[in-house]
N, CA, C and O of each residue as an XYZ file, in Angstrom:
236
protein
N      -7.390    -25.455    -47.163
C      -7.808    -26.334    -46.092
C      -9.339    -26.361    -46.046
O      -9.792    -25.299    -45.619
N     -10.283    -27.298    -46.373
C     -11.046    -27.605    -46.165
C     -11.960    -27.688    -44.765
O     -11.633    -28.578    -43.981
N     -12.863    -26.993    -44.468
C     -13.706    -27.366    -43.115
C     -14.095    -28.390    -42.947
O     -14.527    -28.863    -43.998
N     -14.218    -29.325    -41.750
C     -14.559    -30.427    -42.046
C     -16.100    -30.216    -41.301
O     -16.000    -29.303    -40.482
N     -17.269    -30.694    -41.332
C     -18.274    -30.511    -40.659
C     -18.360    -31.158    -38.989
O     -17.513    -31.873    -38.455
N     -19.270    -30.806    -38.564
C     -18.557    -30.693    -37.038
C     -20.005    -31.936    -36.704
O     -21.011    -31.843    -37.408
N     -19.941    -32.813    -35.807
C     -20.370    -33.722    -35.606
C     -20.843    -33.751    -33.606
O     -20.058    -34.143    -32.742
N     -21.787    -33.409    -33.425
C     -22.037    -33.604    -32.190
C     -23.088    -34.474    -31.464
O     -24.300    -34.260    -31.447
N     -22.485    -35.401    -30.920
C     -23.188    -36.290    -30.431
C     -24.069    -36.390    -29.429
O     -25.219    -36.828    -29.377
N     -23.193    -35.814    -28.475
C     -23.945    -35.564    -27.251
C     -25.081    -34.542    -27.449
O     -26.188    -34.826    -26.993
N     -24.866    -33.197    -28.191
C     -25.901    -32.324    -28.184
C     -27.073    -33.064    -28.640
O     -28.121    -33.047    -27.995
N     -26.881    -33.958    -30.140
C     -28.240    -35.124    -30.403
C     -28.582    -35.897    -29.587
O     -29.806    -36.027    -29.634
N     -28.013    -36.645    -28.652
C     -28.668    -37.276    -27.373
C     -29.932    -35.877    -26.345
O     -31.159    -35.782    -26.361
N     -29.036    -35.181    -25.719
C     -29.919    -34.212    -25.260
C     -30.544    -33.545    -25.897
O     -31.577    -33.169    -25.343
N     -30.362    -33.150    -27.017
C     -31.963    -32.738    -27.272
C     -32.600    -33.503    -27.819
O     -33.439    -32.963    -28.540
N     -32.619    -35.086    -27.836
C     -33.972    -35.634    -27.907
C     -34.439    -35.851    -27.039
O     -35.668    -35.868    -26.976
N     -33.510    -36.162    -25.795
C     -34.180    -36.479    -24.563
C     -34.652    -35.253    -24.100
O     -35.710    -35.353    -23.479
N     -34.286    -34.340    -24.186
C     -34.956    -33.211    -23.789
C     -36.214    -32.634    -24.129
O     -36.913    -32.171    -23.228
N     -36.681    -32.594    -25.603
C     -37.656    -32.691    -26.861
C     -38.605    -33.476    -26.331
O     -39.738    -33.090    -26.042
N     -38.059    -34.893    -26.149
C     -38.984    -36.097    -25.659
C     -40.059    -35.704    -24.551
O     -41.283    -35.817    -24.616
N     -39.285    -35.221    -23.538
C     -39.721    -34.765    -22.435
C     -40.724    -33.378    -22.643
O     -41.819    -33.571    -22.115
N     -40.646    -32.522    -23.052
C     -41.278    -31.106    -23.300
C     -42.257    -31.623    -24.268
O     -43.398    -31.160    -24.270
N     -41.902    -32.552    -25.097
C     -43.081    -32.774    -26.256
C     -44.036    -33.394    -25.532
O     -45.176    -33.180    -25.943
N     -43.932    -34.154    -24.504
C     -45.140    -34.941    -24.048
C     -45.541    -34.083    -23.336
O     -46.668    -34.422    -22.975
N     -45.284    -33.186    -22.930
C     -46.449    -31.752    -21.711
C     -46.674    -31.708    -22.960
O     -47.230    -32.784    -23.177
N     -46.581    -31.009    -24.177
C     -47.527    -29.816    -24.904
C     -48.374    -30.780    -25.401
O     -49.579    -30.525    -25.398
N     -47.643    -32.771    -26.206
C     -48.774    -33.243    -26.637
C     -49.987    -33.698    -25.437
O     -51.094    -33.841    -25.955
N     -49.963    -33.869    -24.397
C     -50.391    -33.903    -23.393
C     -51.659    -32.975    -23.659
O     -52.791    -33.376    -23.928
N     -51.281    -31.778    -23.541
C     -52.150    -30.435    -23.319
C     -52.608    -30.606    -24.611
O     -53.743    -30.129    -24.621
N     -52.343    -31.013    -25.660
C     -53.037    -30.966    -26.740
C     -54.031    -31.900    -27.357
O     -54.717    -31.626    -28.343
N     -54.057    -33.430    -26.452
C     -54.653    -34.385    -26.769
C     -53.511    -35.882    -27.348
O     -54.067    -36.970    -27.503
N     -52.321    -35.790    -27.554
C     -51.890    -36.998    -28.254
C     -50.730    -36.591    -27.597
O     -50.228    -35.499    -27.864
N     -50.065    -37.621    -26.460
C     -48.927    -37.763    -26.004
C     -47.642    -38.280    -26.975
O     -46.451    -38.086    -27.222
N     -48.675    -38.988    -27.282
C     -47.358    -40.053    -28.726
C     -47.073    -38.932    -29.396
O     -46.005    -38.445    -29.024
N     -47.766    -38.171    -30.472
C     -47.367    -37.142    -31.544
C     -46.364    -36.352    -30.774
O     -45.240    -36.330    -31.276
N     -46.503    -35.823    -29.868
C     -45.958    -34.942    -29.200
C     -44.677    -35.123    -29.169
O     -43.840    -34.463    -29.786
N     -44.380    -36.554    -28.027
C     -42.815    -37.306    -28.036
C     -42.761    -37.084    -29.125
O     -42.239    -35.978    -29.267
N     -43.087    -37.643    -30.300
C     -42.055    -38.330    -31.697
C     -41.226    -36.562    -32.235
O     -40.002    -36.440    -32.296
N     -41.972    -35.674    -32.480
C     -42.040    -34.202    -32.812
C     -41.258    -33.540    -31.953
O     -40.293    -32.947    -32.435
N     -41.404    -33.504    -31.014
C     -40.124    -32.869    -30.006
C     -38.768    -33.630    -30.156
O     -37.741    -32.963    -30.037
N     -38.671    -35.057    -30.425
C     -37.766    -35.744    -29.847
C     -36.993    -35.124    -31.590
O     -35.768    -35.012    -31.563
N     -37.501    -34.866    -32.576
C     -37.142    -34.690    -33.917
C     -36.507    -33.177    -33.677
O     -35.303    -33.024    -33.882
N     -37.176    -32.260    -33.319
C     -37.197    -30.671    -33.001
C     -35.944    -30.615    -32.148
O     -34.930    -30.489    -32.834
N     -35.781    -30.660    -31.130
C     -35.051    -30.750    -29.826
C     -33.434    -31.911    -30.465
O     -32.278    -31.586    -30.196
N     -33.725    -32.946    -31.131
C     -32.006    -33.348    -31.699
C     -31.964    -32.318    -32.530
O     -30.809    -31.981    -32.270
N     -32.369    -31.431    -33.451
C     -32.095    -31.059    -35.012
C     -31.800    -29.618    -33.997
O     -30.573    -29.563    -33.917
N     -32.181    -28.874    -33.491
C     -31.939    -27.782    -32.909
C     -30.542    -27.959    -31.616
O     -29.782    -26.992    -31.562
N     -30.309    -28.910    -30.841
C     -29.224    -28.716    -30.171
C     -28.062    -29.283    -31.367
O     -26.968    -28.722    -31.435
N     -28.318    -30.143    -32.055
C     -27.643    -30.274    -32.989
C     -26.491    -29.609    -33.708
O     -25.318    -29.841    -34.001
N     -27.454    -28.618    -33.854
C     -26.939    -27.231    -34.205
C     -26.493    -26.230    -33.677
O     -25.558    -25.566    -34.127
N     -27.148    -25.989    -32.596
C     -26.830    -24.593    -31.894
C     -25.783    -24.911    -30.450
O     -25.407    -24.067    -29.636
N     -25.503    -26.271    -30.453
C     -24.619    -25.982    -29.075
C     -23.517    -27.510    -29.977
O     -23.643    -28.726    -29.839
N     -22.610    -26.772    -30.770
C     -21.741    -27.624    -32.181
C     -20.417    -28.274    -30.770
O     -19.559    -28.972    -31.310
N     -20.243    -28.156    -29.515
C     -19.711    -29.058    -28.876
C     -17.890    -27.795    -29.101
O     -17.773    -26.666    -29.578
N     -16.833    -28.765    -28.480
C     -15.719    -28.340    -28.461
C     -14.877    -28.601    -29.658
O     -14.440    -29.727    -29.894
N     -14.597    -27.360    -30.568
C     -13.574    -27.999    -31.446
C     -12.440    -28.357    -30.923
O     -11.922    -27.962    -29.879
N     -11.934    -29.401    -31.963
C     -10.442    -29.671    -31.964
C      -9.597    -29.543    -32.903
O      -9.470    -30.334    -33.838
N      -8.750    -28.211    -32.664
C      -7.995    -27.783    -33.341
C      -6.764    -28.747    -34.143
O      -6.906    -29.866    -33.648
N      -5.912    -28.791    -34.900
C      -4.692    -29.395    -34.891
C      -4.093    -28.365    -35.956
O      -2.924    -28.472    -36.328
C-alpha cells in the first residue's frame, strides 16, 4: 500500500495569511514592507504546510 501524500489546504491559506501579516511588522522595522509581505507570505504557507498536515482520512 502506497502512502499517498497528504495535501493541506487550509494550513496553506493560514500561513500565508498569517506570514503576510508578521512579514509586514519585521519588513516594516526593516525598511521594505513589500519584501517583507512577499517572504513571510512564502515562509508561513511552506511551514504550516507542513507542520500542521490537517486530519487524515483513513479508509
Amino acid at each position: 500500500m502506497a502512502r499517498r501524500p497528504h495535501r493541506n489546504g487550509r494550513g496553506l491559506f493560514l500561513g500565508a495569511v498569517l506570514g503576510a501579516v508578521v512579514g509586514y511588522f519585521a519588513g516594516r522595522a526593516m525598511g521594505n514592507p513589500a519584501w517583507g509581505i512577499i517572504l513571510g507570505t512564502l515562509a508561513g504557507a511552506a511551514l504550516l504546510y507542513r507542520v500542521n498536515p490537517g486530519r487524515r482520512n483513513r479508509r
